[in-house]
N, C-alpha and C positions, 0 to 999 in steps of 0.2 A: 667932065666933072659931075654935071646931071647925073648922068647915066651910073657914073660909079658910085652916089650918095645914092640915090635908090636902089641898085642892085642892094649895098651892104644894108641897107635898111630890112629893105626884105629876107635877106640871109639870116637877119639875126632874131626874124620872128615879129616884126613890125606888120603891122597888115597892110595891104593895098590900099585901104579906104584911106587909113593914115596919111601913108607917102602922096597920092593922090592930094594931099591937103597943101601936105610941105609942098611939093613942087608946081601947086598954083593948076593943077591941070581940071578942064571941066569932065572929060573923060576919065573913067578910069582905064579904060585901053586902052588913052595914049601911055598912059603910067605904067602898065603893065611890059610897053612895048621899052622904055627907060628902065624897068626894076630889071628888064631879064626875066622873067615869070618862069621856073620853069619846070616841066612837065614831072620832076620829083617834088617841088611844095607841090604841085595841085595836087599828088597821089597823097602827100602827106594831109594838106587840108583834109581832101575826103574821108580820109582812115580818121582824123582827131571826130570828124560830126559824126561816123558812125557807129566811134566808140560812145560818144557823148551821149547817143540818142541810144545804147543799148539797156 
């Protein structure tokens, strides 16, 4: 149930820092290993700061 309340957290555009809050964790790479992280958010994060920072 963890694992699927983080994943859709993160789906839905919640950040990492966040769910890391919710789910009580002092890592956030155990939270990442629970949200599902996965390799299209992080291409999408990088694209939003490079847009941001153009």
């Amino acid at each position: 149930m963890r694992h699927s309340f983080a994943t859709e957290l993160v789906a839905s555009g919640t950040d990492v820092l966040t769910v890391q809050t919710l789910l009580g964790h002092e890592s956030v790479s155990t939270t990442q290993v629970y949200a599902h992280v996965q390799q299209e958010a992080r291409e999408k994060a990088i694209a939003n700061l490079l847009i941001t920072n153009e």
